[in-house]
matplotlib code that plots the C-alpha trace (Angstrom):
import matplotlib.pyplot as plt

x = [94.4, 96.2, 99.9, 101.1, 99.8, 101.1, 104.4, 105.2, 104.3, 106.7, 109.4, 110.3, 110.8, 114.3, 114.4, 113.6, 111.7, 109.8, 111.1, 108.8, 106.5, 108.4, 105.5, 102.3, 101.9, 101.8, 103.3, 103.9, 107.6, 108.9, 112.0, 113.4, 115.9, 117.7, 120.7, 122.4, 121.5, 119.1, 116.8, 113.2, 110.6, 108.4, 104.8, 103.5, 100.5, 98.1, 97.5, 100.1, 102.8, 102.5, 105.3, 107.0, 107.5, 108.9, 111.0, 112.6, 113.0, 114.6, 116.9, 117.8, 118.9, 121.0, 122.6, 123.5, 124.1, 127.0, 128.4, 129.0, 126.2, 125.4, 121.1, 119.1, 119.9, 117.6, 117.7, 117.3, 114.6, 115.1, 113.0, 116.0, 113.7, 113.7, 110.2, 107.7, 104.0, 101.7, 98.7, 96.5, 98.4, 100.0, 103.5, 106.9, 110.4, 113.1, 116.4, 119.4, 119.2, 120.8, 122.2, 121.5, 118.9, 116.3, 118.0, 115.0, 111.1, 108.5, 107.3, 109.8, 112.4, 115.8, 117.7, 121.5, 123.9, 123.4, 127.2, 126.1, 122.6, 125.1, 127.5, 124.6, 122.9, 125.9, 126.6, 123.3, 123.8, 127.3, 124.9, 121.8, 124.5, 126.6, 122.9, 121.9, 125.5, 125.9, 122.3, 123.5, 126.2, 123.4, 122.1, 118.5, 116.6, 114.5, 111.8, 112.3, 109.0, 108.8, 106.2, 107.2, 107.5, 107.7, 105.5, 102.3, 103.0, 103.5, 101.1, 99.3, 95.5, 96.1, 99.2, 100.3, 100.0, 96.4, 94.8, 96.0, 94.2, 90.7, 91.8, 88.2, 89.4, 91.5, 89.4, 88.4, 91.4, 93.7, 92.1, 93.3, 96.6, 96.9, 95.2, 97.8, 100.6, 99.8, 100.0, 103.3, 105.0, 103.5, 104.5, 108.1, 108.5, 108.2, 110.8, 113.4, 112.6, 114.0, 117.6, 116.9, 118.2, 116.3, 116.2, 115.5, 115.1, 114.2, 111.3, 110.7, 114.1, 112.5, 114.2, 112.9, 114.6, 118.0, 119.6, 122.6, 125.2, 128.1, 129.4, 128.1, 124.6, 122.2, 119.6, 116.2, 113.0, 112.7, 109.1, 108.2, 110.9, 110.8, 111.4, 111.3, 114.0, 116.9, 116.3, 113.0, 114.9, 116.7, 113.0, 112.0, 114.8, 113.5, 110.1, 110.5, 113.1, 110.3, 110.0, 113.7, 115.3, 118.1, 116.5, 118.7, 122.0, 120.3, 119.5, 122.7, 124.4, 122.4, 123.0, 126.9, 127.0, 125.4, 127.5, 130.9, 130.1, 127.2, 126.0, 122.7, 121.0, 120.6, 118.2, 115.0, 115.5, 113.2, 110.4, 111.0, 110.6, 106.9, 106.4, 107.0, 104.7, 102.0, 102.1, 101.9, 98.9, 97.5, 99.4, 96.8, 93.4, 93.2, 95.2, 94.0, 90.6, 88.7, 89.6, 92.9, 94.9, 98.1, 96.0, 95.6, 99.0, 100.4, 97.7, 98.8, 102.5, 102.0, 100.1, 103.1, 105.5, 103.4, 103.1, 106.6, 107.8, 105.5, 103.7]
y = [57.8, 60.9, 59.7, 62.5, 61.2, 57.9, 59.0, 60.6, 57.4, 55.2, 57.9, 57.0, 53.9, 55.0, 58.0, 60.5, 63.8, 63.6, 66.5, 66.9, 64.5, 63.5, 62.0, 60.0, 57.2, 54.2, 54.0, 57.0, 58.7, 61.0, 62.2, 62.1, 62.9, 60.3, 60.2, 58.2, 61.1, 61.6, 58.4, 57.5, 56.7, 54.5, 53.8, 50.4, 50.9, 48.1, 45.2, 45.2, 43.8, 41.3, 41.4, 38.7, 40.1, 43.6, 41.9, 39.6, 42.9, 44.6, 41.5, 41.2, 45.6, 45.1, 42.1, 43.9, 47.4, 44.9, 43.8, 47.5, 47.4, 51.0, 50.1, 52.2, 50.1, 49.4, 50.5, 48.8, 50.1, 50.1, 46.4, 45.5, 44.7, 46.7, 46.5, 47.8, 47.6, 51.1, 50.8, 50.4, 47.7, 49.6, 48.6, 50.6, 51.1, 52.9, 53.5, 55.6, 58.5, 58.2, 61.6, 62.4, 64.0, 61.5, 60.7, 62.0, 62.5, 60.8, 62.0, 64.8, 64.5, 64.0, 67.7, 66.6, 66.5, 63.5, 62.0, 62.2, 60.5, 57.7, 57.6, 57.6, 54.7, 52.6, 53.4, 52.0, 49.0, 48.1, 48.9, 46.4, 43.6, 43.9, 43.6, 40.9, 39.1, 40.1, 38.3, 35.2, 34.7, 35.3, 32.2, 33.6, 33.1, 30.3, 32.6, 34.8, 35.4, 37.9, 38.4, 37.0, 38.7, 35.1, 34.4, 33.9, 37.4, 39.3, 38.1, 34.9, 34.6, 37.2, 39.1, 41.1, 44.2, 43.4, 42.0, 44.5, 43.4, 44.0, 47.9, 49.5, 52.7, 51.6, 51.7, 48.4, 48.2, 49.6, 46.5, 43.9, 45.1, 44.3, 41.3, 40.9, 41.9, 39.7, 36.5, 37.9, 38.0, 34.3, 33.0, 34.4, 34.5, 30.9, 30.4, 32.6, 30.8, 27.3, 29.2, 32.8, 34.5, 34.3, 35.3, 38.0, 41.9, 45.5, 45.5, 48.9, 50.6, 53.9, 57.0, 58.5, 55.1, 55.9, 58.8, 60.8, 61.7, 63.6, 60.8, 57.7, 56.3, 54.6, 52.1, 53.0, 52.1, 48.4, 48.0, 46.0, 43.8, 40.2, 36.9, 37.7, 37.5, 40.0, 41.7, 42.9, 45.1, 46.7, 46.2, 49.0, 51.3, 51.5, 51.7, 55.5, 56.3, 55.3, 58.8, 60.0, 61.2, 59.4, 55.8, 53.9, 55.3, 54.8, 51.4, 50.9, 52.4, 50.6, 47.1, 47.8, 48.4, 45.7, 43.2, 44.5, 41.9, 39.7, 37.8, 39.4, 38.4, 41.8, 40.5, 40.0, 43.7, 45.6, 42.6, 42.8, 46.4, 45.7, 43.5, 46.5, 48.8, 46.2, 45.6, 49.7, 49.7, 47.2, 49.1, 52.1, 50.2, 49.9, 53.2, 55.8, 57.7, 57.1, 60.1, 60.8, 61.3, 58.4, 56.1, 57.0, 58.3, 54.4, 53.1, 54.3, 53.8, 50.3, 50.1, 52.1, 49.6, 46.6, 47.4, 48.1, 45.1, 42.5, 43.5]
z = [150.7, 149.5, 148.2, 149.8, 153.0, 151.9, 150.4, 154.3, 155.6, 153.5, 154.2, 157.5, 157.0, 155.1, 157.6, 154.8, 154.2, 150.7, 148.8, 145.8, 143.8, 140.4, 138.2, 139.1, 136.7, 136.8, 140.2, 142.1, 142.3, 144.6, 145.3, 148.9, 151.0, 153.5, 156.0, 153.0, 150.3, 147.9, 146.9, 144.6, 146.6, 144.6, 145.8, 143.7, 142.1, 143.3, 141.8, 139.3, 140.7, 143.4, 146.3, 145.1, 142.1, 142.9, 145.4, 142.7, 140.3, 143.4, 143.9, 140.8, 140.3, 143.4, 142.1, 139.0, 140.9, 143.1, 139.7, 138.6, 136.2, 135.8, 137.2, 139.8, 143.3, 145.9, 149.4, 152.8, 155.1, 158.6, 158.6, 156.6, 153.5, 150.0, 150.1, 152.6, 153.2, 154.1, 156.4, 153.2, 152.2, 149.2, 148.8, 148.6, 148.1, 147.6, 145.2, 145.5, 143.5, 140.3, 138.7, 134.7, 132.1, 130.2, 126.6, 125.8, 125.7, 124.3, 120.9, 121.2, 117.8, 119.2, 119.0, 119.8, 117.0, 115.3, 116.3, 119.6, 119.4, 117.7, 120.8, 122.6, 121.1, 120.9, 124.4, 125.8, 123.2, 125.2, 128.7, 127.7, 126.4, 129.9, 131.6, 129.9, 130.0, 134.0, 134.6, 132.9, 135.1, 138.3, 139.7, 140.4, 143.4, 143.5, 144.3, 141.4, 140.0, 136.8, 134.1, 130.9, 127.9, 125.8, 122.8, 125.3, 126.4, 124.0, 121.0, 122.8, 123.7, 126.8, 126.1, 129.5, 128.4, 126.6, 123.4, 121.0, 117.6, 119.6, 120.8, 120.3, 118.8, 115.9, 112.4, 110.5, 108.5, 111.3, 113.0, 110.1, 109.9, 113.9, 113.1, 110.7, 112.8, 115.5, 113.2, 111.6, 115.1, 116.1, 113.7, 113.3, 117.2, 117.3, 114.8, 117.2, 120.1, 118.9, 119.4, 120.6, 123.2, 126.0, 129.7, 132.3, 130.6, 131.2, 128.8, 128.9, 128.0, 126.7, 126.6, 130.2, 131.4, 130.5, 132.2, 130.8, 132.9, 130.8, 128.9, 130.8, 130.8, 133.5, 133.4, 135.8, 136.4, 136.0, 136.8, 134.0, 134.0, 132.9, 131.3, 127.8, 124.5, 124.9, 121.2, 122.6, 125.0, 121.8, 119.7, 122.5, 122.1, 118.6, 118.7, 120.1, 117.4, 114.2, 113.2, 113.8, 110.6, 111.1, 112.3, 110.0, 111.9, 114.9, 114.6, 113.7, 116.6, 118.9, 117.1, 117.1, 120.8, 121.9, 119.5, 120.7, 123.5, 123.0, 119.8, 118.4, 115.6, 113.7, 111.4, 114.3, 116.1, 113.6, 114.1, 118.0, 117.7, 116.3, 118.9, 121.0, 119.2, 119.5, 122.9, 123.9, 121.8, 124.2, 127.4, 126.4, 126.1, 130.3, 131.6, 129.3, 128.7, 125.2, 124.3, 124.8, 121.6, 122.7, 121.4, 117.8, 117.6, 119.2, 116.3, 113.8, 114.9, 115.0, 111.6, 110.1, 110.9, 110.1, 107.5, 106.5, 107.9, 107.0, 103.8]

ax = plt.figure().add_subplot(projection="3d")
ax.plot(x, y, z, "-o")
ax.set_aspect("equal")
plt.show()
């Protein structure tokens, strides 16, 4: 079915008129217009998130959204459910619209002045530490059901996002350092869990899922969301920021933010942040064509920092 089509179905459920598609991704994202205001229509994509999870990631935005957690916060459809199911069976909800700019895009240099890509960064360090302290003082649903983002996940036999080390377009010694990589993070992954910091996260804290508004920051799009260790959520940050002049700084912003209020050990973030590179070279392997150029560029990424890091 057309998601236009579908998009104008799951509208009236919130009593809104679909106002213009915003991007077509992994799940489809339109922009709508309700009694309450202006709200994201997401439609799920199928079969990657069961209910029960996108009802749990749901629960858990509005429980942060109550405690004044700067997140996107679901809405209530006139079923009186965040969630709602098309004729096709295709799933959707919707969140109140949350004002802001990206912090930035994708393979696109940061252009601000570089004290305010500091604020910035320690800014959304302070945000990620008052998610992840917020969500410990949550008593979760016993029906809570996430992914996980533990040691199984990310670098295990079948990681979510995909067996990395096997991706069919990276060269033979591309291939090794993966191969590599993937034994580095076992290994020192399994050392961090004995005392880590471990719990429910964003996982996919990128830059077009933080919104600037002015001087204040929000949190959106927590689609991937999960059980996983809190440093990857900052590993992520970083994994866009590889090629940034001024990474040191960065890094360094973003690690003083988040310690103003939680304990971190510094020392992991730059091997969470190849964790992260690893699993988006596995992200590409199912969702992109053979010859689109994402997956060289996250290859080669991902080798860069290997092989900084671990050799």
């Amino acid at each position: 079915m057309n998601i236009h089509i579908q998009a104008a179905e799951a509208a009236t459920h919130w009593q809104g008129r679909i106002l213009r598609l915003i991007r077509n991704r992994e799940n489809a994202v339109f922009e709508m217009e309700t009694p309450k205001g202006r709200a994201a229509l997401r439609l799920h994509r199928i079969g990657y998130q069961s209910a029960a999870a996108i009802k749990s990631e749901l629960w858990w935005c509005a429980a942060l959204s109550d405690a004044g957690v700067a997140v996107s916060r679901p809405l209530l459809g006139k079923n009186g459910s965040t969630l709602i199911q098309l004729a096709d069976g295709r799933h959707a909800s919707a969140i109140a619209w949350v004002n802001g700019e990206p912090l930035g895009e994708a393979g696109v240099a940061f252009h601000d002045p570089l004290p305010v890509q500091l604020a910035r960064h320690a800014a959304l360090g302070r945000l990620l530490a008052e998610v992840h302290c917020t969500t410990d003082r949550l008593t979760l649903p016993a029906d809570f059901h996430r992914p996980y983002w533990n040691i199984e996940g990310l670098v295990g036999e079948n990681p979510f996002w995909g067996r990395f080390w096997e991706h069919p377009g990276a060269t033979k010694t591309q291939a090794e350092v993966l191969r590599d990589a993937r034994q580095f993070l076992a290994d020192r992954l399994t050392k961090h869990a004995i005392n880590g910091d471990f719990g429910p996260i964003h996982a996919d804290v990128l830059r077009e899922n933080v919104l600037v508004n002015d001087n204040s920051l929000s949190l959106i799009d927590f689609d991937d969301c999960g059980f996983g260790f809190r440093a990857y959520d900052l590993g992520t940050v970083l994994s866009q920021t590889l090629y940034e002049p001024h990474y040191a700084e960065i890094r360094d912003a973003l690690i003083a933010g988040y310690a103003e209020t939680r304990p971190l050990d510094a020392e992991t973030i730059e091997m969470f942040t190849l964790a992260r590179t690893c699993a988006s070279v596995g992200w590409t392997m199912p969702r992109l064509a053979l010859d689109d150029p994402v997956h060289k560029t996250h290859i080669a990424r991902c080798v860069m920092w290997a092989e900084r890091i671990i050799r």
